[in-house]
C-alpha positions, 0 to 999 in steps of 0.5 A: 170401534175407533178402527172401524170409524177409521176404516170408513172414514179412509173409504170415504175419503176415498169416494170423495176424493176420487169422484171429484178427481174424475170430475175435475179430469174430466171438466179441466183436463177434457177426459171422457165424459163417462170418468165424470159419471164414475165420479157422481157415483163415487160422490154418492158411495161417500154418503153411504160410507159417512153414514156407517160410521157408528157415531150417530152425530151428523154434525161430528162425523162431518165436521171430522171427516172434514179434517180427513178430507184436507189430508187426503185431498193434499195425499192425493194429489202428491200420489196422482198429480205430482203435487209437492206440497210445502211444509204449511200444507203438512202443517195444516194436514197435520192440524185437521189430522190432530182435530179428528183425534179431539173431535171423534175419539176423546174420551166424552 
């Protein structure tokens, strides 16, 4: 169960974060329309990815996947912009990581 949750919760933030990448290049970076419309479907297949997961609470899976979401946000960046990020931002990563672990699989 725990590594499925994991598992969507990596698919999600892959949806996410990627269709709001190909937003932002397509609105800051002037690219092709069609990556902002990759991108809305993308923001969509992340709602469908955060409803699998097999806790039924709304408001945890989100606030969770909040802490999954900063994370990825600065791995993305360093993969795809070429962002360095400071030891406050792997500090805080590493904080919301430390949140999910509390919030989604201690034991209730």
């Amino acid at each position: 169960m725990t590594l499925r949750s994991i598992g969507l919760f990596v698919i999600a933030a892959l949806f996410e974060i990627g269709g709001a990448w190909l937003v932002w290049q397509t609105v800051r970076e002037h690219r092709a329309w069609w990556l902002a419309a990759l991108g809305i479907v993308a923001l969509g297949l992340y709602g469908f990815a955060a409803a699998l997961q097999p806790d039924a609470q709304f408001g945890r899976i989100l606030a969770a996947y909040g802490g999954v979401f900063v994370a990825g946000s600065l791995a993305w960046g360093v993969v795809l912009d070429g962002y360095r990020p400071d030891r406050f931002d792997l500090i805080g990563a590493l904080v919301c990581i430390v949140g999910v672990g509390i919030i989604m699989y201690a034991p209730r």
